[in-house]
C-alpha positions in Angstrom: 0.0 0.0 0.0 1.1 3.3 -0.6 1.0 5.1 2.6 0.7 9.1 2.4 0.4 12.2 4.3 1.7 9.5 7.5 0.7 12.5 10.0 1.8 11.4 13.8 -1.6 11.5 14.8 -3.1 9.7 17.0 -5.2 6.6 15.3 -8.8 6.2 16.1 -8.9 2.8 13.7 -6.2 0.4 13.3 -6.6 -2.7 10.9 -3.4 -5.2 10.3 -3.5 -7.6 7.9 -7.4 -8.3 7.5 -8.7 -11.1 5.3 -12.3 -11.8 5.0 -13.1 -14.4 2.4 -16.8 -16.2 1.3 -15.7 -19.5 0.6 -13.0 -19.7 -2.3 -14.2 -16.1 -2.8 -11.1 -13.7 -1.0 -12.6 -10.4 -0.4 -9.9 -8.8 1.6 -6.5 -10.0 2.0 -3.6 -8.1 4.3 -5.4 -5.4 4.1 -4.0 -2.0 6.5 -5.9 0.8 6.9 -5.5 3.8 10.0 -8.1 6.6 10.5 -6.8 9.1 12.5 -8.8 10.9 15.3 -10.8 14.2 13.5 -10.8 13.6 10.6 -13.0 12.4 7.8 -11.7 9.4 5.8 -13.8 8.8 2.3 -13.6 4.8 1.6 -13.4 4.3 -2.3 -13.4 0.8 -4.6 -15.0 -0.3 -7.2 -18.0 -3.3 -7.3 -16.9 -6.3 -5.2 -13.8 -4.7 -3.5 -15.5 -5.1 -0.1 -16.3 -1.5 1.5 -18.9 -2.0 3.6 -17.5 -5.9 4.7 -14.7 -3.8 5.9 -16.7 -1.4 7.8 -18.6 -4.6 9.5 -15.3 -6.1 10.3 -14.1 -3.0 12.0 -17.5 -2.9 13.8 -17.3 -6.3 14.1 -20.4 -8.0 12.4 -18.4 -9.7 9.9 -15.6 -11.8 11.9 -12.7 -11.9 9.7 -10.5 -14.9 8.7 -7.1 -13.1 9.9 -5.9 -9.9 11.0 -5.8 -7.0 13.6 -8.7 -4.5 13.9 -8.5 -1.9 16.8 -10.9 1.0 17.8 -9.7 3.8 20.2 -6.8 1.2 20.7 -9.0 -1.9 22.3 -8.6 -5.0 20.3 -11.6 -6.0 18.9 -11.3 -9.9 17.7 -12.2 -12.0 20.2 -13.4 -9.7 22.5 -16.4 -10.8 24.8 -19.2 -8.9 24.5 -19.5 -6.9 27.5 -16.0 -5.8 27.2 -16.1 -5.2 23.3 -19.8 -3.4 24.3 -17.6 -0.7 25.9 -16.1 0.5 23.1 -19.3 0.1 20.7 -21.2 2.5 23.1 -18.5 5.3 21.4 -19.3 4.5 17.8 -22.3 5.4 15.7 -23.5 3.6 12.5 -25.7 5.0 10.1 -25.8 1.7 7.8 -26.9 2.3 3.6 -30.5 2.8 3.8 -30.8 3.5 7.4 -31.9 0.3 8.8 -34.7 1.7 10.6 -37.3 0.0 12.3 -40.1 -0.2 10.7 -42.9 -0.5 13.4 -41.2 2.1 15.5 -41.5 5.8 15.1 -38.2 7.9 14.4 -38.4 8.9 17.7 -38.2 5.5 19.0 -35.5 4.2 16.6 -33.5 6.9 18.2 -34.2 5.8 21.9 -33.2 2.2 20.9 -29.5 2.4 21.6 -30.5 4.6 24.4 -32.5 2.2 26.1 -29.7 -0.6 25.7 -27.5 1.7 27.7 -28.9 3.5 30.0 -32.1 1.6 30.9 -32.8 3.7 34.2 -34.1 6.4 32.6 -37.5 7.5 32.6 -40.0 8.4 29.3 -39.6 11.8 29.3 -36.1 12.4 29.3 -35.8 9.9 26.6 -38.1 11.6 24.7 -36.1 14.9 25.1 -33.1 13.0 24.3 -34.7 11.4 20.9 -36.5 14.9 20.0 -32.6 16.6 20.3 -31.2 13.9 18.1 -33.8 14.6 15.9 -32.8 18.0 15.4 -29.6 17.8 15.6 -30.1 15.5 12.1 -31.6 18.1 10.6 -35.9 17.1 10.5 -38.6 18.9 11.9 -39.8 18.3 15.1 -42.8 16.6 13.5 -40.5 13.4 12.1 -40.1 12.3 15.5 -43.7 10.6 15.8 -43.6 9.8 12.2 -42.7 5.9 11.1 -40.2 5.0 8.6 -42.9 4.4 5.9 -44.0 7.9 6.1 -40.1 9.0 5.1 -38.8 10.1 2.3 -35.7 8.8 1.7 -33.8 11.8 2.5 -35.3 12.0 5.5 -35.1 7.9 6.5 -31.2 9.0 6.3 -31.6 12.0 8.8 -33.7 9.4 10.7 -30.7 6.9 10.8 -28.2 9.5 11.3 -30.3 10.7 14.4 -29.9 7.1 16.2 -26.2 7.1 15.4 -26.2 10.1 17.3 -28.2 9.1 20.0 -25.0 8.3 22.3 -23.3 11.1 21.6 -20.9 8.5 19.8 -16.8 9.8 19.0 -16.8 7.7 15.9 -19.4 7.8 13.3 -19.4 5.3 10.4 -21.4 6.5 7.2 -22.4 3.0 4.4 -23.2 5.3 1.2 -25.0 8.2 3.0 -26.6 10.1 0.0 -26.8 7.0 -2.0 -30.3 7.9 -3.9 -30.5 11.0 -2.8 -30.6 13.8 -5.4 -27.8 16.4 -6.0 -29.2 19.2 -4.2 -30.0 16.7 -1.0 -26.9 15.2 -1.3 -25.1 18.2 -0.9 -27.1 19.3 2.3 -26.5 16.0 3.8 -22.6 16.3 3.4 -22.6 20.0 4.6 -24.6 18.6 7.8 -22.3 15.8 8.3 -19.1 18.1 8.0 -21.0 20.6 10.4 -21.5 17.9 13.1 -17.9 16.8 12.5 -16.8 20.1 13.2 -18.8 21.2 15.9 -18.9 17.6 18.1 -15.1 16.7 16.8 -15.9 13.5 15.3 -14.1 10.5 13.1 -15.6 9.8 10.0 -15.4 6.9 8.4 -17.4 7.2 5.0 -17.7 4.9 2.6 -19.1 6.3 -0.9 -18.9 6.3 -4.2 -19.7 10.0 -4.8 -17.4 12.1 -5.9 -18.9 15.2 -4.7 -18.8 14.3 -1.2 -15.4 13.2 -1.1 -14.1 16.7 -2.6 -16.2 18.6 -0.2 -15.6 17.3 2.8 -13.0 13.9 2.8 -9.7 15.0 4.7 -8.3 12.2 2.8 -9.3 8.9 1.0 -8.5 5.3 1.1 -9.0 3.0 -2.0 -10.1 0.2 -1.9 -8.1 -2.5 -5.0 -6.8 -5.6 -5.6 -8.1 -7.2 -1.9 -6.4 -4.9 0.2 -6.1 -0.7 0.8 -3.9 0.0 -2.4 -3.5 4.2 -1.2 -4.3 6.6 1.4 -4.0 10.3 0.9 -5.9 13.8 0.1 -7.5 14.2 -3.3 -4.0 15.7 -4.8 -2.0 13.0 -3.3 -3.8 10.5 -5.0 -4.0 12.0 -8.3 -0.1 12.2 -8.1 -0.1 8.1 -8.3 -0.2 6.0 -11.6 -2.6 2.9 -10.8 -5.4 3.0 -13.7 -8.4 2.1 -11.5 -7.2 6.0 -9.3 -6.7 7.7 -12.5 -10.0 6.6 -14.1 -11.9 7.3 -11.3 -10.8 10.3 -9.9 -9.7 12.0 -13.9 -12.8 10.3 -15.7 -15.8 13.2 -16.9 -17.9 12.6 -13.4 -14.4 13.3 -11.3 -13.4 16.7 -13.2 -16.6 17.9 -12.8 -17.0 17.4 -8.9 -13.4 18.4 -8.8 -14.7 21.6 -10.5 -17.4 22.7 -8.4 -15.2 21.7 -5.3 -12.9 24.2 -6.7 -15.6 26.8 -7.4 -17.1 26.3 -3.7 -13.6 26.8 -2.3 -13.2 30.1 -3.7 -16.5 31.4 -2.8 -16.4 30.3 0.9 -12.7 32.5 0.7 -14.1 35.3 -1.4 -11.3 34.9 -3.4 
């Protein structure tokens, strides 16, 4: 792997050799990959490269053959539970799709990790709790009631981005955030998730395949090829390598156009 921009930072996410394999089929094999603490790492690869299977391995729903994955420097292969529950309490998933409950209002998706927690807490504070997550995603007071089917699918997003939040996690994982969601949507839902990464110092860890969100607001990017984490770096750093599958991607028509408008949006936020 071609290791870049090797900041001495301190590392929220350590993997070490991974392999995940489905039978004969090897998905991941000594793969490396650190995300350091604040920032917001974009996860890139084509079809079958295994982005979100590495996100469930860090999180670990997807035990994987071999390897070393570490959160906030706490093994966690072969953990038990209780002890591995510690560290999960810190993280927040917003999975592709949201993975909301369907016979529970928004407001009580966002409770659910609440509840698991912190189970001596009464009714109304958790509905205070919920109805600040809530807002804090960016709906109206009114979602909270509201059930999943009633959604949009913006707003089943915001839904699932409110229960991520609902722990007041230091680690939020993103599966495809504004997958299906339309440009001008898409845009608001990476402004918000740059604004809460700001404002409540978060780690991102984003897996996408849209350009536009990893030039406005990916510190740097890892990409995903040939079974294991081929390069890490900024936009620039990456551009400066020679593998095809980089240079296609990130230098193909749908790249220099999001490169464009990222460089259009830079100069109007400096007035310059």
């Amino acid at each position: 792997m071609a290791r870049l921009n090797t900041a001495d930072d301190e590392t929220v996410i350590h993997v070490e050799g991974l392999r995940n394999a489905f039978g004969e089929q090897v998905v991941h094999d000594g793969l490396d990959l650190d995300v350091k603490r604040g920032e917001i790492l974009g996860v890139v690869g084509g079809s079958g490269t295994g982005k979100s299977v590495l996100m469930r391995s860090i999180i670990g729903l997807q035990p994987p053959q071999a390897g070393v994955v570490e959160v906030f420097g706490e093994p966690m292969i072969g953990r038990e539970d209780h002890e591995a529950q510690q560290v999960r309490r810190r993280w927040g998933v917003l999975f592709q799709g949201g993975a909301l409950f369907s016979t529970l209002t928004v407001a009580e998706n966002v409770q659910v990790p609440i509840r698991e927690y912190y189970r001596q807490l009464d009714d109304q504070l958790l509905d205070e709790i919920a109805a600040y997550k809530v807002a804090m995603s960016g709906l109206p007071p009114e979602a909270g009631p509201k059930y999943p089917s009633e959604l949009s699918g913006g707003m089943k997003k915001r839904a699932g981005l409110a229960r991520a939040l609902a722990l007041d996690p230091q680690l939020l994982f993103l599966d495809e955030p504004t997958a299906g969601l339309d440009p001008i949507s898409a845009a608001a839902f990476d402004e918000l998730i740059r604004s809460l990464q700001r404002t409540l110092g978060l780690t991102v860890f984003l897996i996408t395949h849209d350009l536009d969100t990893l030039h406005a607001i990916c510190d740097r990017v890892a990409v995903l090829a040939d079974k294991r984490v081929i390069a890490v770096g900024t936009i620039p750093e990456l551009l400066a390598l020679d593998h095809p599958w980089i240079q296609e991607y990130f230098n193909g028509p749908r790249g220099r156009v999001a490169a464009e408008a990222a460089e259009r949006a830079a100069v109007k936020e400096t007035g310059e």
